[in-house]
C-alpha atoms as an extended CHARMM CRD file, in Angstrom:
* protein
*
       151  EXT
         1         1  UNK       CA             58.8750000000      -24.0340000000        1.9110000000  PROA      1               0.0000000000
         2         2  UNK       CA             57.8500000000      -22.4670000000       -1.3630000000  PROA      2               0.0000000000
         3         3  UNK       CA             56.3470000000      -25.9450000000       -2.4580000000  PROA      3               0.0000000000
         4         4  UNK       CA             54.0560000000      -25.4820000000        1.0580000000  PROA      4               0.0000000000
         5         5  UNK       CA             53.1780000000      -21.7710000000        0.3600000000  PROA      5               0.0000000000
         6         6  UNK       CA             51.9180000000      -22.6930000000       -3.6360000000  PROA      6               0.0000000000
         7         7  UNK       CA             50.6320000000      -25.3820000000       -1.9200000000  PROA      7               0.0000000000
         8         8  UNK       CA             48.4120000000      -23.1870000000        0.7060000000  PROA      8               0.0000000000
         9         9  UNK       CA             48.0930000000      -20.8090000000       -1.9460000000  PROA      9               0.0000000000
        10        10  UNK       CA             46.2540000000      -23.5680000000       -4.0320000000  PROA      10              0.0000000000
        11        11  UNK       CA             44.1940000000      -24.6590000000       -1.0130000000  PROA      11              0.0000000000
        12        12  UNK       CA             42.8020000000      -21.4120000000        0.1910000000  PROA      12              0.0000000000
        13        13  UNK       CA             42.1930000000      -20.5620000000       -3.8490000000  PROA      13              0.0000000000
        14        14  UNK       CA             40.1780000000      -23.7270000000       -3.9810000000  PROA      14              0.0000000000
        15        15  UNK       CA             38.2510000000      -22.6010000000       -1.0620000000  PROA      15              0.0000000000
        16        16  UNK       CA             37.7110000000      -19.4550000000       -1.9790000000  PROA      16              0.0000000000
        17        17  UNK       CA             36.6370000000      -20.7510000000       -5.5640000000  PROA      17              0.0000000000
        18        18  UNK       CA             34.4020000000      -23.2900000000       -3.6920000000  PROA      18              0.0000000000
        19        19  UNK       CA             32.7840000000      -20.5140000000       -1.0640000000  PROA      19              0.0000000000
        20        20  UNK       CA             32.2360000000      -18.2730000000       -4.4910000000  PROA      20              0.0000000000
        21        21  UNK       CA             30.5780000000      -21.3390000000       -5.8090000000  PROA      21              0.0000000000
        22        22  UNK       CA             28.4080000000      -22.0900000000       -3.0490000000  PROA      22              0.0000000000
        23        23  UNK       CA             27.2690000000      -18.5880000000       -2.8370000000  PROA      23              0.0000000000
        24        24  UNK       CA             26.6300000000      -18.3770000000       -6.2660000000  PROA      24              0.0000000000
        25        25  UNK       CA             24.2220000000      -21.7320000000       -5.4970000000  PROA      25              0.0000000000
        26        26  UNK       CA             22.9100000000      -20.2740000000       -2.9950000000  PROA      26              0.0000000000
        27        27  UNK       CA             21.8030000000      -16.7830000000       -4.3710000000  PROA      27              0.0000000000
        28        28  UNK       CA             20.9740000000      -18.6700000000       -7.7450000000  PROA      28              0.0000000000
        29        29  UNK       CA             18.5590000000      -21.1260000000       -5.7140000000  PROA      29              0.0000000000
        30        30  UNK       CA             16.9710000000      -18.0770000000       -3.9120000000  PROA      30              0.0000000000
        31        31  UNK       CA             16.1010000000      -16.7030000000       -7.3420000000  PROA      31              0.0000000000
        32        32  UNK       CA             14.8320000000      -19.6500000000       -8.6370000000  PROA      32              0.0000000000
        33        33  UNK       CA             12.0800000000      -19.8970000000       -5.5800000000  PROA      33              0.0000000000
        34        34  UNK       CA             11.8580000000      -16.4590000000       -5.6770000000  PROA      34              0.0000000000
        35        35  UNK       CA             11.4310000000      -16.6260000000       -9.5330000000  PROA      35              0.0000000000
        36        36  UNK       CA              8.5830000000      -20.0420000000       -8.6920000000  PROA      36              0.0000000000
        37        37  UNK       CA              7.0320000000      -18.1540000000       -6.5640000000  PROA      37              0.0000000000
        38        38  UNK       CA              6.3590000000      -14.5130000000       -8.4350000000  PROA      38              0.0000000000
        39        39  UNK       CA              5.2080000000      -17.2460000000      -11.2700000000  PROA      39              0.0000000000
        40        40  UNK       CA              2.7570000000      -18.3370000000       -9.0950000000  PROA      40              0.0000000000
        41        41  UNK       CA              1.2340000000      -15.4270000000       -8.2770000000  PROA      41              0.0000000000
        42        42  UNK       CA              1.1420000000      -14.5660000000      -11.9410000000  PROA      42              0.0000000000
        43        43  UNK       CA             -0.5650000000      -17.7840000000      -12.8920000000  PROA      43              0.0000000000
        44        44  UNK       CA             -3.1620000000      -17.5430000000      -10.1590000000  PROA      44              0.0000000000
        45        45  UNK       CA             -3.6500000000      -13.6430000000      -11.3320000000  PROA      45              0.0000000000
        46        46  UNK       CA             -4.4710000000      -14.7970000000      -14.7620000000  PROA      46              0.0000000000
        47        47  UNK       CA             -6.9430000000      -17.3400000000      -13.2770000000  PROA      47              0.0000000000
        48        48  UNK       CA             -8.8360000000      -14.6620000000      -11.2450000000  PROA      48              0.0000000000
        49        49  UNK       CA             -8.7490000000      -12.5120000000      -14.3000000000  PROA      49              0.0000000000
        50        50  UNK       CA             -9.8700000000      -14.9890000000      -16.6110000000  PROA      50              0.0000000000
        51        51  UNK       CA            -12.8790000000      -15.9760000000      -14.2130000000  PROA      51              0.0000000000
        52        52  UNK       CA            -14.0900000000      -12.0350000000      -13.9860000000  PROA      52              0.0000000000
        53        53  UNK       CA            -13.5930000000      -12.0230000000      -17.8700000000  PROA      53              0.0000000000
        54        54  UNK       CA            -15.9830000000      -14.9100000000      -18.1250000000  PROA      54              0.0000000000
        55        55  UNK       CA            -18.5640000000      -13.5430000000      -15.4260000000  PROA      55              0.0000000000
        56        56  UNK       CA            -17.9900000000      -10.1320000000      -17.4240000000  PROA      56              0.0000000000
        57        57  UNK       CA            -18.8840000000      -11.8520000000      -20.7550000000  PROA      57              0.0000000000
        58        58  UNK       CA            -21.7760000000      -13.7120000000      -19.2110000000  PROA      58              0.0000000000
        59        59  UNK       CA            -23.4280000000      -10.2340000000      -17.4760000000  PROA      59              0.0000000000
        60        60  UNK       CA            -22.6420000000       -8.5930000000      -20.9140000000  PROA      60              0.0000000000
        61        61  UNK       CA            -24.5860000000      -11.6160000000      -22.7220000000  PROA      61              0.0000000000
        62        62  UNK       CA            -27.4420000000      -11.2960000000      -20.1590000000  PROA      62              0.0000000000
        63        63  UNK       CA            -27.4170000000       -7.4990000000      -20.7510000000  PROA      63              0.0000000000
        64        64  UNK       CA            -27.9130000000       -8.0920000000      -24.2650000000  PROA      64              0.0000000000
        65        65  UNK       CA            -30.2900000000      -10.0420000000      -24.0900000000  PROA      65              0.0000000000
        66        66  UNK       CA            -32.0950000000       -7.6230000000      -21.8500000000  PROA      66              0.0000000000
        67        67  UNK       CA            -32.0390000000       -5.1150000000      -24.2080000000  PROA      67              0.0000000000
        68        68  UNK       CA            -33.3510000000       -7.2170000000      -27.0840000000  PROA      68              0.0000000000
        69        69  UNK       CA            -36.4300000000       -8.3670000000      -24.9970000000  PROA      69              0.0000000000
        70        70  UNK       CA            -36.9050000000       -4.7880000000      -23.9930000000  PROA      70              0.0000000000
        71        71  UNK       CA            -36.6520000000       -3.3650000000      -27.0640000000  PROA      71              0.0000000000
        72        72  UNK       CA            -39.1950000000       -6.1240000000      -28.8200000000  PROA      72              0.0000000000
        73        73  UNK       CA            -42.0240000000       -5.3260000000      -25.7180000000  PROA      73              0.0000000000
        74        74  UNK       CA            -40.8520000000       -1.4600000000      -27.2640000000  PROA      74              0.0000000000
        75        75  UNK       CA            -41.4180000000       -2.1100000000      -30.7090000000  PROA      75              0.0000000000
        76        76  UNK       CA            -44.3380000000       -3.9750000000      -30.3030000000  PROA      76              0.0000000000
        77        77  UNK       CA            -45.9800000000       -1.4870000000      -27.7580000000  PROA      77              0.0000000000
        78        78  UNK       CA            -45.1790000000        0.8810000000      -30.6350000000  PROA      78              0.0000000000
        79        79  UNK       CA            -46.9940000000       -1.2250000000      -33.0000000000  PROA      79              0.0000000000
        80        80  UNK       CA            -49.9980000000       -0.9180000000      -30.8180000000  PROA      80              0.0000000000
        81        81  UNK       CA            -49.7980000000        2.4410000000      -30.2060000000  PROA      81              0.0000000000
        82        82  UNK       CA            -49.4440000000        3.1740000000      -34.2090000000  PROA      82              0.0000000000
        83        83  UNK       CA            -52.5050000000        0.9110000000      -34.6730000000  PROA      83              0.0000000000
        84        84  UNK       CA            -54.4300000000        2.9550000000      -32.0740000000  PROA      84              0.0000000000
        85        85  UNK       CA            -53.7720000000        6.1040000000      -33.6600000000  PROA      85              0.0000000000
        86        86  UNK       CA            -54.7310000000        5.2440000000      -37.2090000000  PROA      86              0.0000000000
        87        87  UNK       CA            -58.1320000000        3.5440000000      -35.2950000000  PROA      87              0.0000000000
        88        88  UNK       CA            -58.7790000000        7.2090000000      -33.6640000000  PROA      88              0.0000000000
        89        89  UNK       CA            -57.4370000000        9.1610000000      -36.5900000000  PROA      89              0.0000000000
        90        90  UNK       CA            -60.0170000000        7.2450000000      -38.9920000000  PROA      90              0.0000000000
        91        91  UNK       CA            -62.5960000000        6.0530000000      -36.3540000000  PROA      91              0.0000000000
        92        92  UNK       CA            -63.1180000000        9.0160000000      -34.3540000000  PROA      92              0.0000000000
        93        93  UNK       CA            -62.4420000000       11.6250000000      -36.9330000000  PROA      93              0.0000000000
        94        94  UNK       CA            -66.1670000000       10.6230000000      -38.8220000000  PROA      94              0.0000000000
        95        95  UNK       CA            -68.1410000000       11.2760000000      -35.8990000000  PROA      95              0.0000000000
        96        96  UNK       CA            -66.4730000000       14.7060000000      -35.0120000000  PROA      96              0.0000000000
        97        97  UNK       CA            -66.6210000000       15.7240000000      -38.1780000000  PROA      97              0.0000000000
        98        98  UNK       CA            -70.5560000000       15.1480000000      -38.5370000000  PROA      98              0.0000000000
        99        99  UNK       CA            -70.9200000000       16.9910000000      -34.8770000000  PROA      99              0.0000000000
       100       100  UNK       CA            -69.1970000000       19.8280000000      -36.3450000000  PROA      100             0.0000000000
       101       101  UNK       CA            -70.8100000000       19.9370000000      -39.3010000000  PROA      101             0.0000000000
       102       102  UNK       CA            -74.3780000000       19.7250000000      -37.8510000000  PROA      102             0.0000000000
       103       103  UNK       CA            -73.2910000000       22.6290000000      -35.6730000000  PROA      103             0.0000000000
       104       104  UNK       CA            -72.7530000000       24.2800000000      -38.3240000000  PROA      104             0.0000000000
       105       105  UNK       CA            -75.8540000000       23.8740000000      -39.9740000000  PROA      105             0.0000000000
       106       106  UNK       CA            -77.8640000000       24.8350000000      -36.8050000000  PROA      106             0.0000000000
       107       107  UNK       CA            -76.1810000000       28.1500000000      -36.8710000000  PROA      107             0.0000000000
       108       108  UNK       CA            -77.6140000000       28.3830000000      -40.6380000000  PROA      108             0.0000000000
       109       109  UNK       CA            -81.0960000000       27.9020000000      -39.9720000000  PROA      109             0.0000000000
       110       110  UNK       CA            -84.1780000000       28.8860000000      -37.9160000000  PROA      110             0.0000000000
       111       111  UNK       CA            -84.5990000000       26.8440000000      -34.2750000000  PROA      111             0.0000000000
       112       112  UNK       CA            -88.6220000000       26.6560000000      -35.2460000000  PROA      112             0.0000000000
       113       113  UNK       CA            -88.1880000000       24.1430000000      -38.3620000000  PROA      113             0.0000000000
       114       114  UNK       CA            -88.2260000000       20.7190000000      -38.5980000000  PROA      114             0.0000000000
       115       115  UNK       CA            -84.5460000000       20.4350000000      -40.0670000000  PROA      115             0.0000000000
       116       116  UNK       CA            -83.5090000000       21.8390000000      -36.7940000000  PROA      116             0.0000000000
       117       117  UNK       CA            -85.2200000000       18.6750000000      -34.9280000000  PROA      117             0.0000000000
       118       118  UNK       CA            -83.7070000000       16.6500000000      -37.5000000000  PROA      118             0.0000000000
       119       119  UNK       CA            -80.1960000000       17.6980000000      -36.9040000000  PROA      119             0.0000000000
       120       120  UNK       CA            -80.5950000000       17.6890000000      -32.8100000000  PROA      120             0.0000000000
       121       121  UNK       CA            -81.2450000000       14.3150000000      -33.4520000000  PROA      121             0.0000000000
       122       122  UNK       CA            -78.4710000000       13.4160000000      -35.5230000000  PROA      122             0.0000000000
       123       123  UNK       CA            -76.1900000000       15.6690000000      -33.2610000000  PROA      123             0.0000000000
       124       124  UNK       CA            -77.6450000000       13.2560000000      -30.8750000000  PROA      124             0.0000000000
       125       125  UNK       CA            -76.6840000000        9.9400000000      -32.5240000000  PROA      125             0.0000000000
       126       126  UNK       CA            -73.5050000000       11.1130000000      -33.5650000000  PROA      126             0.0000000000
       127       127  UNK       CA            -72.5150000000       11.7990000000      -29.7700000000  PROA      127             0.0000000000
       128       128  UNK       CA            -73.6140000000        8.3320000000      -28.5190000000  PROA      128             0.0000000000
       129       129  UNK       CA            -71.1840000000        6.8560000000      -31.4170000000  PROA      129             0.0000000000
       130       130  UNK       CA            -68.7470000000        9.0730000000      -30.5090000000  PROA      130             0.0000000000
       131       131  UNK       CA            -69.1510000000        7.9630000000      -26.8460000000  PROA      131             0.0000000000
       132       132  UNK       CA            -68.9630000000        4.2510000000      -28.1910000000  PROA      132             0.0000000000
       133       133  UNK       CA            -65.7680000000        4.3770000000      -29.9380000000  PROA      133             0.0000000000
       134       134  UNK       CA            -64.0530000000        6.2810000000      -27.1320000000  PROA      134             0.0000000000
       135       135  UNK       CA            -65.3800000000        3.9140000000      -24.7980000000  PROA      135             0.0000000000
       136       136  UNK       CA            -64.3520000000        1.0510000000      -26.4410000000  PROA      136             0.0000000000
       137       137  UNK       CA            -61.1460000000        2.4140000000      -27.3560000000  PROA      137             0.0000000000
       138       138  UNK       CA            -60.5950000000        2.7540000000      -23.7520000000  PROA      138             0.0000000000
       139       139  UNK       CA            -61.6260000000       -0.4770000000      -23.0810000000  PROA      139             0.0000000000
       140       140  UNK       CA            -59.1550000000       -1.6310000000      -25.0820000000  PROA      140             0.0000000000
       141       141  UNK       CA            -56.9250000000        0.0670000000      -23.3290000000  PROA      141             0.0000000000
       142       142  UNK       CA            -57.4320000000       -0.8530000000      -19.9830000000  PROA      142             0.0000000000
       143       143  UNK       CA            -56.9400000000       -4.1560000000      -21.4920000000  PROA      143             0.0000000000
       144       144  UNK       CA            -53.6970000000       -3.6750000000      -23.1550000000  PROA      144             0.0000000000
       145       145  UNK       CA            -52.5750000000       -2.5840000000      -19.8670000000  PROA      145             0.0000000000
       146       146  UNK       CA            -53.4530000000       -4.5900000000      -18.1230000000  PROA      146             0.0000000000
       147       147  UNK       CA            -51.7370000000       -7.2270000000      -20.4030000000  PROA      147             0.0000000000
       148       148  UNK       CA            -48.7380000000       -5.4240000000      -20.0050000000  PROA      148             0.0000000000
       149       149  UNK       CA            -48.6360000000       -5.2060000000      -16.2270000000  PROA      149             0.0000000000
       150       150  UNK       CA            -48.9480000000       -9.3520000000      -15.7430000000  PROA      150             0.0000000000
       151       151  UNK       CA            -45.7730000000       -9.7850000000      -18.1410000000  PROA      151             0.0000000000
C-alpha cells in the first residue's frame, strides 16, 4: 500500500509537472505571437516613417530650391533696380539741374533782353530731354515688366 501511494504520489507529481509544463508552453507561445506580432507593427511603423522622412526630405529639397530661384529673380531684380537708379541719378540729374539753373537766371535778369529768349529756349530743350529720358526710362520699364510677368 505505501509502494501504491509513492506510486500515485509520483503519477499525479508527473502530471502536475507536465500540466505546469504545458502551461508554461502555452503562455510562452502566446508571447512569442504576441511578441511577432507587436514586431510587426514596429517594422511597418518604421516603414511609414521612413517614407514621410523621404517625402519630408524631398519637399525640403524642393523648398530649397525654391528659395534659391527666388532669391536669384531677387538679386537680379535688385541688380536692375541699382542700375536704374545710378541711370536716373546721373541721367536725369543733368537736365534738372540746367532747368533749375536757367530759372535761376531768369529771375536775374530783365524779361525784355535777348538772354531771356535765349534761356526760354534752352529751358525749352532741356524739358524735351528731360521728357526723353523719363520716357525712355519708362519704356524700359514697361519692358522689364513685362519680362518679368511671362517668367
Amino acid at each position: 500500500e505505501a509502494k501504491q501511494r509513492n506510486t500515485y504520489i509520483i503519477l499525479v507529481s508527473t502530471m502536475i509537472l507536465m500540466f505546469l509544463i504545458i502551461t508554461f508552453y502555452i503562455d510562452n507561445r502566446k508571447n512569442n505571437l504576441e511578441l511577432e506580432k507587436a514586431n510587426k507593427e514596429l517594422e511597418h511603423a518604421y516603414k511609414e516613417i521612413n517614407t514621410i522622412n523621404e517625402e519630408i526630405a524631398a519637399m525640403n529639397n524642393a523648398l530649397e530650391q525654391q528659395v534659391t530661384d527666388r532669391t536669384l529673380a531677387l538679386q537680379k531684380r535688385n541688380d536692375k533696380l541699382e542700375a536704374y537708379a545710378t541711370f536716373n541719378s546721373h541721367t536725369l540729374r543733368a537736365p534738372v539741374a540746367r532747368l533749375l539753373g536757367l530759372i535761376r537766371l531768369l529771375k536775374l535778369i530783365d524779361n525784355t533782353s535777348t538772354d531771356y529768349t535765349r534761356i526760354l529756349e534752352y529751358l525749352y530743350n532741356s524739358s524735351e530731354e528731360l521728357d526723353r529720358i523719363t520716357s525712355n526710362m519708362q519704356r524700359l520699364l514697361d519692358m522689364e515688366e513685362e519680362a518679368h510677368m511671362k517668367r
